[in-house]
C-alpha positions in Angstrom: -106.4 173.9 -64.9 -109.7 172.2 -64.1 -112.7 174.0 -62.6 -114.2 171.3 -59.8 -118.2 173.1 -60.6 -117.9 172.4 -63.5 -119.8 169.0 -65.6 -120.2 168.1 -69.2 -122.9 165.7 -71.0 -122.7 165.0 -74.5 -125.0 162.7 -76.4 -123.9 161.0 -79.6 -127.5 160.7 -81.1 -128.4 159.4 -84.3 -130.3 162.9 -85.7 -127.9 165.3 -83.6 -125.1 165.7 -81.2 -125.7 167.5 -78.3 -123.0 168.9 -75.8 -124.7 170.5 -72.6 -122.1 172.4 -69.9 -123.3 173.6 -66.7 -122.1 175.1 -63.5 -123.2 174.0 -60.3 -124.7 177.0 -58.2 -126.1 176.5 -54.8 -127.1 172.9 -55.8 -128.4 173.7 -59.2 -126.9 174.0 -62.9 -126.1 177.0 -64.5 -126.3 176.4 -68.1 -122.9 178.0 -69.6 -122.9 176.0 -73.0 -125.8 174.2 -74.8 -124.2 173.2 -78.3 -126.6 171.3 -80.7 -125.2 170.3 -84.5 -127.5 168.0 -86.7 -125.2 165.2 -87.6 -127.7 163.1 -88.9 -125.9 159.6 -88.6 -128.3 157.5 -89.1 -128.8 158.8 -92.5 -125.3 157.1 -93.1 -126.6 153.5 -91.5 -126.1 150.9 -94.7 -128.5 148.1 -95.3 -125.0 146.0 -94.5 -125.1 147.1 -90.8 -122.2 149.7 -91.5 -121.4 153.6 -91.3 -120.0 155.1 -93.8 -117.1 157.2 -94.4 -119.2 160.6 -94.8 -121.6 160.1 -91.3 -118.5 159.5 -89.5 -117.1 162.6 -90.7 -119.9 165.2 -90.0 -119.6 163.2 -86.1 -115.7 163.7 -86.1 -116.4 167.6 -87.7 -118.8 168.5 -85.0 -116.6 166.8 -82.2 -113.9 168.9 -83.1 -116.4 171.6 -82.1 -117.1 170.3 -78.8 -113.5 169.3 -77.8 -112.2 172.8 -76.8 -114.5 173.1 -73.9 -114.0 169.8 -72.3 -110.5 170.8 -71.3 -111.7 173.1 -69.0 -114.0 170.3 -67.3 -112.5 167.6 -64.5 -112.3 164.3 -66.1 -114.6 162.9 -63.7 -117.5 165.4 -64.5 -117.8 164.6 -68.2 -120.4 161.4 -69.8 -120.2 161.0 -73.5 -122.7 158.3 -74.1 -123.6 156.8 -77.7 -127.1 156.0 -78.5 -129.3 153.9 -80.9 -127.4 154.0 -84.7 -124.1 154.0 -82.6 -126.0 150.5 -80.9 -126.4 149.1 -84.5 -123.3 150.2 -86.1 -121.4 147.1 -87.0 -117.8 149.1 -87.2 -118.8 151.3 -84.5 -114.9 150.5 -83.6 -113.7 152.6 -86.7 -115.9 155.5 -85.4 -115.2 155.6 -81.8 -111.3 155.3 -81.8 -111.3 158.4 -83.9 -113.9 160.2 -81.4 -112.3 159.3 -78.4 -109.2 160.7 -79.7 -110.7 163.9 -80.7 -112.6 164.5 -77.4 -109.6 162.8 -75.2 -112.5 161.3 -72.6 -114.0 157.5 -73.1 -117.0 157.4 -74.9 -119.8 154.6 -73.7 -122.7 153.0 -75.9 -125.7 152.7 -73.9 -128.3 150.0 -74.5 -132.0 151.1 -75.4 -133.2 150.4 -71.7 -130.1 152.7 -70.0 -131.2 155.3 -72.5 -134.4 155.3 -71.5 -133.9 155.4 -68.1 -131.7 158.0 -67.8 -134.2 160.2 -70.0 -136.5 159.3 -67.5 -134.2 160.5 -64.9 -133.5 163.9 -66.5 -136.8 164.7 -66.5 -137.8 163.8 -63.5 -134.9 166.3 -62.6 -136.3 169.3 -64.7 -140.3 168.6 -64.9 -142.5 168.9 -61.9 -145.8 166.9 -61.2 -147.3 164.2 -59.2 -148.3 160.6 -59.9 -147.4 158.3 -62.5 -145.9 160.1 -66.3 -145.4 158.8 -69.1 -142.1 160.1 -70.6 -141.7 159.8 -74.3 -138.5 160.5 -76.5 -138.7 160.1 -80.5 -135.0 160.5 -81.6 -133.3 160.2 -84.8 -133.0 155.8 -85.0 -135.0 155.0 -81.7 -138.0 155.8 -79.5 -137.9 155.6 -75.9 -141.3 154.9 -73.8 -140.8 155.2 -69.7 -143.7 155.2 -67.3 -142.4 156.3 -63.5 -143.0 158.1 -60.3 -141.1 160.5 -58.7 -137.5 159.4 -59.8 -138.2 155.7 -60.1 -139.2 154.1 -64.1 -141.6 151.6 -63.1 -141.7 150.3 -67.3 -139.5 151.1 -70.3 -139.0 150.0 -73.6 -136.6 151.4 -76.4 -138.1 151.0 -80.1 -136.2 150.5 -83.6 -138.0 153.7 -85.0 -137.2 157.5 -85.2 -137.4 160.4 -86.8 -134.3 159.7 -89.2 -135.4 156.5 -89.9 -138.3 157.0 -90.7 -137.8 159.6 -92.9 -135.8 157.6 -95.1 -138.5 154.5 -95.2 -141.4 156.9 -95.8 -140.5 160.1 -97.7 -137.6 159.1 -99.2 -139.7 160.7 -102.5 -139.9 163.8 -100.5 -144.0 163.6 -100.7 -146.3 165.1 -97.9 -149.3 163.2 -99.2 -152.1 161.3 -97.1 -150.2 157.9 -98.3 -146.6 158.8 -97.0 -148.1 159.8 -93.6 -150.7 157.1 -93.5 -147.9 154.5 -93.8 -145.4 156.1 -91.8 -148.5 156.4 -88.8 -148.9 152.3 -89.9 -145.3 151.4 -89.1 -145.0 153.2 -85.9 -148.4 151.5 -84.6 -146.8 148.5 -85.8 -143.7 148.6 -83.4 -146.0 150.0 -80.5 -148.3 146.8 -81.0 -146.1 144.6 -78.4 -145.9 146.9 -75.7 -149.3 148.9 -75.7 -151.3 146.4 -73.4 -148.2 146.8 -70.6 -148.4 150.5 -70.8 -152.3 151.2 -71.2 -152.6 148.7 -67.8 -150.0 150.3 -65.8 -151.4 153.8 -66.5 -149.9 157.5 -66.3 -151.2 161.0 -64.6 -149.3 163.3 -67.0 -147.2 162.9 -70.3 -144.3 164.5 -70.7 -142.2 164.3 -74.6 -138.8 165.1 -74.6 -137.7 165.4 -77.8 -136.7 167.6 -81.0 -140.2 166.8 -82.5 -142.4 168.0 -79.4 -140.2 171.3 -78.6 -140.9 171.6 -83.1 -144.5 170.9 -82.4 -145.1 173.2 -79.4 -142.8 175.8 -81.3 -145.7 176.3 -84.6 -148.6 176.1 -81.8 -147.5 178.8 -79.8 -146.9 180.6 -83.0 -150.3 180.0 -84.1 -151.7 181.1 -80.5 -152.6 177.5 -79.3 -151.6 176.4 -76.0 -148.4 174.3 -74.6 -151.0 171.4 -74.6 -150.5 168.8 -77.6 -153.4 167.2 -78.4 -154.3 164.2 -81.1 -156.5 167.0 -82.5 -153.7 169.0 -82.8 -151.3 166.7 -84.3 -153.6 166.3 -87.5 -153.9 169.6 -87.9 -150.4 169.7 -88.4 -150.2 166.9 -90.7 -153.1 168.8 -92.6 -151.1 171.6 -92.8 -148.2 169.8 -93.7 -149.7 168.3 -96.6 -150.8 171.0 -98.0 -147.2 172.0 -98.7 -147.0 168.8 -101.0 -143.6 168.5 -100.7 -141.0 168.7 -97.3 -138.5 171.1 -99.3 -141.5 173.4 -99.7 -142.5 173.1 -96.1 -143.1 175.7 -94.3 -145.0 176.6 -90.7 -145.0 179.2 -88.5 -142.7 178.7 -86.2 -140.8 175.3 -87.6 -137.6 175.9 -87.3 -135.4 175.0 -90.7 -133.4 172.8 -89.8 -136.3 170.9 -88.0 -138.3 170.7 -92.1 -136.1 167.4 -92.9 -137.5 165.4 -89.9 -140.4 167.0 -89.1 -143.0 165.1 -91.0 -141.8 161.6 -89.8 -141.4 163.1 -86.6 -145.0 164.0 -86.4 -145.9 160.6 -87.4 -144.5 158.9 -84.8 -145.9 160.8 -82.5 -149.4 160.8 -84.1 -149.0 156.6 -83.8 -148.1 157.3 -80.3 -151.1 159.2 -78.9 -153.7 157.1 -81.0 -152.2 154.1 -79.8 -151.4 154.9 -76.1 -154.8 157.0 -76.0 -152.7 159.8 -74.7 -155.0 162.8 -73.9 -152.6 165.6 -74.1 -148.5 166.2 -73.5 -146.8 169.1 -72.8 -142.9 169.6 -73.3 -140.0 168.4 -70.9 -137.3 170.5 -69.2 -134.3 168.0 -69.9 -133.9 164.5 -71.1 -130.9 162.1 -71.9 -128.5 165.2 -71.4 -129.7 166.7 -67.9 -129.9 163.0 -66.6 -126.2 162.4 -67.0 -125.5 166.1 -65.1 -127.8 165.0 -62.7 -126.2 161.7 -62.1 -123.5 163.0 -61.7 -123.9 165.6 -59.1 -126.2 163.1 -57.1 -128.1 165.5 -55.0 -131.7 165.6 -53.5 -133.6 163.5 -56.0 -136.5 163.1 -53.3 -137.3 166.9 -53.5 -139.8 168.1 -56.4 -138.1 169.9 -59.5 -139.6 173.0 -58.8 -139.0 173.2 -55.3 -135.0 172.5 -55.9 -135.3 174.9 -58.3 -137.1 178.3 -55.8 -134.4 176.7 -53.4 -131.5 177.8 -55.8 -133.2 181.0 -56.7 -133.8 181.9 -52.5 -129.9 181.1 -52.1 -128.4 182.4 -55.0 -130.4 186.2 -54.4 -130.6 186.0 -51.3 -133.9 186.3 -50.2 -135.9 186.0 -47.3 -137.1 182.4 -47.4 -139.0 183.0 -43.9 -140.9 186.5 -45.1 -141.3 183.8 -48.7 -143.3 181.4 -46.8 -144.9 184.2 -44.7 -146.5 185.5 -48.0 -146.9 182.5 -49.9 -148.8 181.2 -46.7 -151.1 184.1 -46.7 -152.0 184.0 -50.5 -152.7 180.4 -50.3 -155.0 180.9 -47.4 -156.7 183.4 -49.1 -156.8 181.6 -52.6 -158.4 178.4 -49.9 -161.7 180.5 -49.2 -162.3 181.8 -52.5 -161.3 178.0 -54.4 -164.2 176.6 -56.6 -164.6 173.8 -58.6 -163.4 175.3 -61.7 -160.6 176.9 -60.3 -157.7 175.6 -62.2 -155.6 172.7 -60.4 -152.2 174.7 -61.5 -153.1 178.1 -60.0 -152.6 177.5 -56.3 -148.6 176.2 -56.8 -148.1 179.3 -59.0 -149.7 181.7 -56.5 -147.0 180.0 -53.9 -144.1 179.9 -56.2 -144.9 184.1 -56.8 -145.1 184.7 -53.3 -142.2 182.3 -52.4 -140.2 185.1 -55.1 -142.0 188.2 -54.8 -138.3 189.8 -53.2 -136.3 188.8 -56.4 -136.0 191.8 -58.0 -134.4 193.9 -54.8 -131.3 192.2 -55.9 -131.1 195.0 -58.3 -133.2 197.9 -56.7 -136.0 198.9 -54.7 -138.3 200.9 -57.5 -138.4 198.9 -60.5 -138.2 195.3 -58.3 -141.2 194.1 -59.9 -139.9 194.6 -63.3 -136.9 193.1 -62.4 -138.4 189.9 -61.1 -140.1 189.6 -63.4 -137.5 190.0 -66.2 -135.4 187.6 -64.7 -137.9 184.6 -64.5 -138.0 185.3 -68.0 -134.7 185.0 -68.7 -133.0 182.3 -66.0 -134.0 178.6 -66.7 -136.3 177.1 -64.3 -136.1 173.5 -64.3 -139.8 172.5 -63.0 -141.5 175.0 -65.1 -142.6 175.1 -68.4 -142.8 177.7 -71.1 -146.3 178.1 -69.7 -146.1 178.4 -66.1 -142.4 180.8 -66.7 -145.0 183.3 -68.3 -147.3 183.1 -65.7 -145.1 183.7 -62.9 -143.3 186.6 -64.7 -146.9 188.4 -65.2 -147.7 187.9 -61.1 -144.4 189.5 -60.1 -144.7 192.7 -62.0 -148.2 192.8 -61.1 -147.0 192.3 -57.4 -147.4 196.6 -56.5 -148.4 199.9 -58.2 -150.3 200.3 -61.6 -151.4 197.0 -63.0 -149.5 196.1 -66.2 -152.6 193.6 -67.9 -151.3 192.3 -70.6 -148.7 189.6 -69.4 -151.8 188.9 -67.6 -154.0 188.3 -70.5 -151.3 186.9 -73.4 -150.2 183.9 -70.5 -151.8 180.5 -71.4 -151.0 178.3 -68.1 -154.3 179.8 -66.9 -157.5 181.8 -67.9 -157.0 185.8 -68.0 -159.7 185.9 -65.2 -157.9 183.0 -62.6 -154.3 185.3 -63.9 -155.9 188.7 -62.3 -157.1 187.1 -59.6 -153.9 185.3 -58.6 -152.2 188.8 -59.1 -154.9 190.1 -56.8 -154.1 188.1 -53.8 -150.5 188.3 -53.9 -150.9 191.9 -53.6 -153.4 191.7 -50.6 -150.5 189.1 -49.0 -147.7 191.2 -49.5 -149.7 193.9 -47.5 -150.8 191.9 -44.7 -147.4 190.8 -44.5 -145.7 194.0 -44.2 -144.2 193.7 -41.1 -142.3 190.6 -41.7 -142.1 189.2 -38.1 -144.1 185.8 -36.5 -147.6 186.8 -35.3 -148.0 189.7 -36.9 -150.5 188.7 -39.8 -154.1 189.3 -38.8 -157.0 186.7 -39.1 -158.6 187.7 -41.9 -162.0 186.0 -44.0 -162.4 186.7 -47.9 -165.6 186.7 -49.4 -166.2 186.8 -53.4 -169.1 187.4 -55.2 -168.7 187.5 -58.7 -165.1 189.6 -59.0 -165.8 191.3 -56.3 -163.6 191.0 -53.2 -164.3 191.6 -50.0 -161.3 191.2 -46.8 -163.2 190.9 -43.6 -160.5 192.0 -40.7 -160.7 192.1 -36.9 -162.6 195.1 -35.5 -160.3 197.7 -34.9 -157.7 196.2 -36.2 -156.6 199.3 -38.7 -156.6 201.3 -35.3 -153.6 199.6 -34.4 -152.2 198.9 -37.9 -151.9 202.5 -39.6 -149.5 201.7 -42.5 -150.9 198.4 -43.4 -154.7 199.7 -43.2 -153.4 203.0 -45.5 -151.7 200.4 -48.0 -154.9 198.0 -47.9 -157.4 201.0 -48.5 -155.2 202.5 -51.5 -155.2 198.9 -52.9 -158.8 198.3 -52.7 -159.0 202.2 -55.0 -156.1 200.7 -57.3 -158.8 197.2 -57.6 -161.9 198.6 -57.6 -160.8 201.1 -60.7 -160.0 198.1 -63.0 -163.4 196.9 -62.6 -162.8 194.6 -60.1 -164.5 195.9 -56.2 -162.1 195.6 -53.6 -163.9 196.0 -50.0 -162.1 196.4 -47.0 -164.1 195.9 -43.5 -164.4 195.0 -40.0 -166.0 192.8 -38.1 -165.5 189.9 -35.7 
């Protein structure tokens, strides 16, 4: 028997095969099985056109693997889609009447453009932002390039290059040297050459990458204490470092992976070629691609609504938590956060100071005492399409640091803002949370807030703490817990 929640993507790609099975909860998608095997088929693409014997096995091996847990899934909720060495394959028939066989479901070859756009749709599921982005994808035979807003691609183009590819054209001799690279950067400027002038004109906000080679790249910069941002810079650092392995089987970077080495260096010079062609300032990693946008499209639900919103909605439903006492808090942080903001205030603090309030009640769905370690423990651990790696740390640090002792070093080790902006955030949710205490309409005072430096002050009503005993005991032992970090917390009245 068939569970109805449940829906299965696979993509056939031509570095790996990827099977991604989720459950749908309160409008969103529990993850239950993300199964990734390196097939490499491309590598087994002959000058002829063909695939030979041995590619075609490793694709039947791992679809053996992948079979069992499609049986569980309604026929209806499962896309197998094919993608670029699958597209060139001249006896792509021999291949697919075994896999379809295997996997008992039809599977479809998508043209370059369908791939792109649905990439484009699963990130405009999973990623947050505003504007225009440029979504880019380097797989193992192909390279996908979308510019879109909201959920709509307004340009796309699929290119004949990839990280498999690639490697075979330019180190095949296994080489890290200036040459290799230099030639492999060449090639991929090459390609881009037709299609720059469309994308520089139309212009982007934000890029996004969604592939093997970004999550590689932002893996060894976070393991060398850089930040999510990739950067041009960046990139040739790496490719500085990677040279001075010599050779790929003796390369080795903090935080790469193994069985990332093989296609890392071609990887990386694709995407160099990329951001020195497209003048891309910086890219941070996506939350889905090809896979998510075939789950998405097949559940069909509220593609107007930003990621991040859809995904605090699931959270509010699935724990249960007081969305009206959410917005209460997150209205009163954001108001505060509105008379301290200054120009160097960074542009991502004020959603993250919302999303915390919005959540501050997760952990009571485990207990009262420990909540905020429990909050905080699981935005750590769920996914959260919307946010990144970044932004996941952030909002974990705010919620333990929502009452009692402050714990500073989620605070300081974040990197989706400065340690100074993180305390301060962490700050004003506290001060909301107190002025929101009694959880009813009206009952919030009008309140100014002055800063000078890192002091605070919170100007309230005259004799307002008269009337409000608990909240005015809770504010004053707050502004002791503040003003003993260093950081002067005043509490006064006047009208």
């Amino acid at each position: 028997m068939t569970n109805p929640a449940l829906y299965a993507a696979i993509d056939l790609g031509s570095n790996s095969f990827h099977m991604l099975v989720v459950h749908e909860v309160e409008g969103a998608c529990r993850i239950l099985a993300k199964v990734k095997r390196k097939v490499r088929l491309a590598a087994g693409l002959q000058p002829d056109g063909t695939l030979d014997l041995d590619a075609m096995g490793r694709g039947w091996d791992c679809l053996r693997l992948f079979a069992e847990q499609l049986q569980d899934v309604p026929a209806g909720h499962v896309r197998i889609v094919g993608t670029a060495t699958l597209r060139l394959a001249t006896n792509i028939d021999v291949f697919l009447s075994r896999a379809e066989q295997i996997l008992g479901h039809p599977i479809r070859i998508i043209s370059g453009e369908e791939e792109a756009a649905t990439i484009y749709q699963g990130v405009a599921w999973t990623s947050s932002g505003t504007g225009k982005r440029l979504v880019i994808d380097i797989g193992g035979a192909s390279t996908e390039l979308v510019i879109g807003e909201g959920t709509a691609p307004l340009l796309l183009n699929s290119l004949d290059m990839g990280c498999v590819t690639w490697l075979r054209a330019h180190f095949a001799d296994g080489r890290l040297s200036e040459h290799n690279f230099e030639q492999a950067i060449g090639a991929a400027q090459q390609q881009l050459a037709p299609v720059a002038a469309a994308y520089l004109k139309l212009g982007w906000r934000t890029c996004i990458g969604a592939s093997g080679t970004v999550q590689a790249i932002q893996e060894i910069m976070t393991s060398q204490g850089e930040s999510e941002q990739i950067t041009l810079a960046k990139l040739r650092q790496l490719q500085r470092q990677s040279m001075a392995c010599g050779r790929l089987d003796a390369l080795q970077l903090p935080g790469l992976q193994p069985e990332r080495v093989p296609v890392f260096a071609s990887g990386l010079a694709i995407l160099i070629a990329l951001f020195d062609t497209l003048a891309i300032e910086s890219m941070v990693l996506a939350g889905g691609a090809l896979r998510e946008g075939l789950v998405y499209g097949m559940l069909g639900t509220r593609q107007e609504c930003d990621a991040q919103e859809r995904t605090a909605d699931s959270l509010i439903a699935r724990y249960q938590l007081d969305r009206e006492q959410g917005e209460r808090v997150r209205n009163t942080a954001l108001r505060a956060l509105s008379q301290l903001s200054r120009p160097e205030t960074d542009a991502g603090a004020a959603p993250m100071l919302g999303w915390a309030a919005m959540l501050y009640e997760l952990g009571l769905c485990i207990e009262y005492k420990r909540a905020p370690e429990h909050a905080a423990y699981i935005i750590s651990h769920i996914d959260l399409p919307g946010f990144t790696g970044a932004q996941k740390k952030l909002l974990a640090a705010l919620l333990l640091n929502q009452r009692d002792d402050f714990r500073l070093e989620p605070l300081q080790h974040q990197n989706a803002v400065d340690t100074e902006q993180a305390i301060l955030l962490a700050r004003l949710l506290r001060l909301a949370i107190i002025l929101c205490l009694r959880r009813t309409r009206g009952t919030v005072p009008e309140f100014r807030l002055q800063q000078d430096g890192c002091q605070l002050t919170l100007i309230l009503p005259t004799g307002w703490s008269r009337q409000h005993h608990l909240r005015a005991s809770e504010l004053l032992a707050e502004a002791r817990r503040q003003t003993e970090q260093g950081w002067p917390l005043e509490i006064v009245e006047r009208d």
